[in-house]
N, C-alpha and C positions, 0 to 999 in steps of 0.2 A: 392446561398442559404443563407437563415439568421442563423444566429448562431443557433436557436433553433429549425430552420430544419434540421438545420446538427448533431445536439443533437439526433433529433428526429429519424434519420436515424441510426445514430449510435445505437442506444439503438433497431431498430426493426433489425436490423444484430446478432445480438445478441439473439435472438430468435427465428432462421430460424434452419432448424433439419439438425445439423450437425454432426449428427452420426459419431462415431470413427474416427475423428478430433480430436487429441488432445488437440488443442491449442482452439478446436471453439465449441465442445461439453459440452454444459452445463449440462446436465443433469449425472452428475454424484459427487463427494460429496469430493472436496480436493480444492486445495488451488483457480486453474485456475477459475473455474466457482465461488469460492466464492470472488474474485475479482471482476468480474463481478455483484453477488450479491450486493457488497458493495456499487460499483458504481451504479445499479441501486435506492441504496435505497435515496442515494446522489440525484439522478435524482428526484426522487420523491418527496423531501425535499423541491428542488429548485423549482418545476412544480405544484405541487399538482394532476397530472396525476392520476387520478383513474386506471386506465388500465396497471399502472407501481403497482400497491401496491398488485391491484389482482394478476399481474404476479408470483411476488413474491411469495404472501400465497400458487398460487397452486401451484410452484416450490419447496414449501417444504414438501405441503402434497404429492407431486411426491417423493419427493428423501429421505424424514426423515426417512426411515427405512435405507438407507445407510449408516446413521451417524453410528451408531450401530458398526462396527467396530472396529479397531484399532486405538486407540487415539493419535495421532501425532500432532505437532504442528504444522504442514502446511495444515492439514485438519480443523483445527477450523477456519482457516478463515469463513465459511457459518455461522457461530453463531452469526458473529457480525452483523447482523440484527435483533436476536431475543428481543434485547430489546428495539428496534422500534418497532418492531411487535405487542411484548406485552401491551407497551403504547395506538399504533393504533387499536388495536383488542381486550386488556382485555382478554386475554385469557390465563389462569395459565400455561399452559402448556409451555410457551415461555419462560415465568419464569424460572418457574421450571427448566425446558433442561439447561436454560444458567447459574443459579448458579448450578446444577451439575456438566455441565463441566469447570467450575470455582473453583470447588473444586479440581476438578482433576488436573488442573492446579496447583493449589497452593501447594497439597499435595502429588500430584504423577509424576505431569512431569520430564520427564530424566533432569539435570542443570548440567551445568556445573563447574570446582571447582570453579571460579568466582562466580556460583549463579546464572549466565543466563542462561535462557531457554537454553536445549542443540537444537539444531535443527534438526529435527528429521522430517523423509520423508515416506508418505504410498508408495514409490517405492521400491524395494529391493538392498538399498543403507545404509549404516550406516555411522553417520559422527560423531564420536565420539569426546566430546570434542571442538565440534566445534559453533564458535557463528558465526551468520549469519545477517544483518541485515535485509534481509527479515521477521525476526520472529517480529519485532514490529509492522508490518501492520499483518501481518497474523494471530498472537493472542495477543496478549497486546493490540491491540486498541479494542479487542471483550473484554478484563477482564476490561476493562478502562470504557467501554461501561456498563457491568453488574455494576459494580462499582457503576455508577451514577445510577442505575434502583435500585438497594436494599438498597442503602447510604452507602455501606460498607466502613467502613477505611481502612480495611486489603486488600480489593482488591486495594484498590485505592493504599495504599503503594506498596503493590508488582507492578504494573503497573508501579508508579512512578521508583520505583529502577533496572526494567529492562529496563525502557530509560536511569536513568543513567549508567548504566552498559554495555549496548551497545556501547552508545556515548564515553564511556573511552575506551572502548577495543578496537575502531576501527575507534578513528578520529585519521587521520593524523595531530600529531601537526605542522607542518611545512605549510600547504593548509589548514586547515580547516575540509576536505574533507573527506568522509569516505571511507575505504578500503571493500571491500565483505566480509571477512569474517575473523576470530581469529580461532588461533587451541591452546589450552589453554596448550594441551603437551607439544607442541615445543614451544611454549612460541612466534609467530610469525605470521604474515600476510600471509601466504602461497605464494603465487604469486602475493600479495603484489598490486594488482589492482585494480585502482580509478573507479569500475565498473559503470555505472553511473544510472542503472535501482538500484542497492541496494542503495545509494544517494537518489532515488526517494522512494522507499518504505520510509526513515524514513522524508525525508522532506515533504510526505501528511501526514504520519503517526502521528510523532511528535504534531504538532497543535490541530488533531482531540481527542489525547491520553487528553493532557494537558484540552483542551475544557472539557473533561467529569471529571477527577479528580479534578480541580483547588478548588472545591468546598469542597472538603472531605480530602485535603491534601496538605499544602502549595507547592508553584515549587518553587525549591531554585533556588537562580543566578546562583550555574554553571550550571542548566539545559539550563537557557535562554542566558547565554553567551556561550555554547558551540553550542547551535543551531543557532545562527546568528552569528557564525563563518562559519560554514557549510555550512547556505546561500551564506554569501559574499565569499566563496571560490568558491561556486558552478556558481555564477555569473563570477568570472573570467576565467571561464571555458567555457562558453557559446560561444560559435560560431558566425562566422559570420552571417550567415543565419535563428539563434536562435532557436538552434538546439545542444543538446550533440553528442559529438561521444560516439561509447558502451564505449570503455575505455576514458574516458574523457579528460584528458593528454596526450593523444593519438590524437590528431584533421586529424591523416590523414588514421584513422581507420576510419567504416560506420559510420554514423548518426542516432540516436536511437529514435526512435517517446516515444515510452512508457516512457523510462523513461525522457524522455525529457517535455512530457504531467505530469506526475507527481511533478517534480521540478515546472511550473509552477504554477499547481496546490497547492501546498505545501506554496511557497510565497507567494501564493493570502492569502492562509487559516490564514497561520501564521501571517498577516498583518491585516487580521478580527477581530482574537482573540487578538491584542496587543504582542505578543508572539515576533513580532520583529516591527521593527517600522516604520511607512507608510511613503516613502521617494519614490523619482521618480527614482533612481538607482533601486529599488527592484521592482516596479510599472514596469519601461520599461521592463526588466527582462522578468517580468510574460508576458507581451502583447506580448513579440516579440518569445517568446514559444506557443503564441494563435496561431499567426499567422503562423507559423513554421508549426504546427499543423495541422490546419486548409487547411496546401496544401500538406498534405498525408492523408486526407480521400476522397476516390471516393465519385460519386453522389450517389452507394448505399449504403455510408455508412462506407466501408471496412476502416478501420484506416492500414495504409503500414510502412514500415518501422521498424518493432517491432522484436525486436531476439526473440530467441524461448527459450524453458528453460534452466537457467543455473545454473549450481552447479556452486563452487568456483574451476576454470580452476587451471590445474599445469603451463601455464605460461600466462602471461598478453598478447601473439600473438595469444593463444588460442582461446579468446576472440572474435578475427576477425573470427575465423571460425564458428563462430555462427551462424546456420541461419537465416532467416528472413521470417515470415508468418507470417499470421492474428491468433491473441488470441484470449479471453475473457479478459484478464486483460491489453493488447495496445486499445481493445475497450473498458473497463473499463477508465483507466485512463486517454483517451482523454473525453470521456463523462465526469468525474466528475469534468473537468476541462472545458468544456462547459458548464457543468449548472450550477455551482459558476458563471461564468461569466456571463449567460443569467439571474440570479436570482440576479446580482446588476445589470444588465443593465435597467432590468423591461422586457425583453423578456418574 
């Protein structure tokens, strides 16, 4: 198959009724399916697919009374489409929704004494005090996003200072690398592990945040030296086969497709926007993550090899017991690293 059949298949996998499927059921309103969201809006971006844009609008006139809820910060992932939406449709109401929950953000989300988002879950889990680096793909690329849609400065800072404040709480200065998660109590990495799917959240995340702010808020050099730090660590990490393991330091734990799709993804991006600099160490990097990639999605589509979801484990062995099924967001993050690719190939 060509890259943008396998795009192609990937993204209708993704829209098959996978009822109470956690990992596969999109039709409900947190973080999994708006991964998914994200990526396809990415697809749409790259394709100009009509049938990806419709998908979407009626995915939200399905599910937007879900929102309505309990506001968490792993649930606003679905928002970060709305000011694509708005752009492509005109329609105030996309508006509207996303600087609301941008206000909410700003003025009401649980932070921790750092100042970062606290990370906070619609499961009946509390993680107090705790920074996660999943929260910068989850919402700060949606505030980063509104940001650029209203010209705000204020969102644009706050967005700007919760990537730095991520990046300081939880790169490894020794690798580069980032650890899963800060507990701001104990003043300590918990179990202290190079996970490699939270790695992936801020390196697609990171570029896409920067692309929308750059304009309404200078990025100072430690942002841009401390994330081509994280590249070139995440590159020495990279396997032989071009491939992470979940714990990445770990190369004789499994092999992780998702976050493994996302790292390359994240280099490509990072390398578009100048964010770090196009050199054939970062270029081989990315391709040999395509191709890694590219031999764990079946002919229907199914992207393998993905763990299932994870809090911040009590030790780094934990980790291996993680299982392995098909998501929405291992078929997110292989797709939005397909169609970057197939959208500079001319596919």
């Amino acid at each position: 198959m060509t890259l943008s059949n396998t795009a192609q298949k990937v993204w209708q996998e993704m829209l098959q009724d996978h009822t109470g499927n956690w990992g596969m059921d999109i039709e409900h309103w947190d973080w999994v399916p708006g991964v998914g969201l994200i990526a396809m809006l990415d697809y749409y971006e790259a394709t100009g697919k009509p049938e990806v844009l419709s998908y979407l609008k009626q995915w939200i006139e399905r599910n937007k009374e879900k929102a309505k809820g309990t506001k968490v910060i792993n649930s606003i992932a679905p928002f970060a489409i709305f000011p694509a939406l708005y752009r492509l449709e005109e329609d105030v109401w996309f508006r509207d929704e996303a600087v609301r929950i941008a206000e909410w953000m700003i003025a009401e989300a649980p932070r921790t004494r750092e100042m970062a988002f606290e990370h906070t879950v619609t499961e009946n889990a509390v993680f107090s005090e705790q920074v996660w680096a999943d929260t910068l793909f989850m919402a700060v690329l949606f505030l980063a996003r509104t940001a650029s849609l209203v010209g705000s400065t204020k969102y644009a800072e706050e967005a700007l200072q919760q990537v730095l404040i991520h990046l300081n709480v939880l790169q490894d200065e020794s690798s580069g690398v980032l650890f899963h998660g800060w507990n701001c109590d104990s003043a300590d990495h918990m179990s202290a592990a190079r996970w490699t799917r939270a790695n992936a959240w801020v390196a697609a995340g990171v570029p896409l945040i920067v692309k929308e702010i750059g304009q309404l808020t200078p990025i100072p050099d430690e942002l841009k030296k401390r994330y081509e730090r994280l590249i070139s660590g995440l590159i020495s990490y990279q396997q032989e086969d071009g491939l992470w393991s979940t714990v990445m330091d770990h190369p004789d734990f499994y092999r992780e497709v998702s976050g493994s799709a996302g790292i390359g993804y994240g280099i490509r991006k990072a390398m578009e926007i100048g964010l770090i600099e196009r050199n054939d160490r970062y270029q081989a990097a990315a391709d040999r993550a395509l191709a890694a990639v590219l031999t764990s999605i079946s002919e229907d589509g199914v992207v393998s090899g993905v763990s299932g979801g994870t809090p911040v484990m009590k030790s780094i062995a934990a980790y291996q017991e993680i299982p392995q099924y098909p998501t929405l967001y291992g078929q997110g993050l292989a797709l939005m690293l397909l169609a970057d690719t197939c959208r500079d190939s001319g596919e």
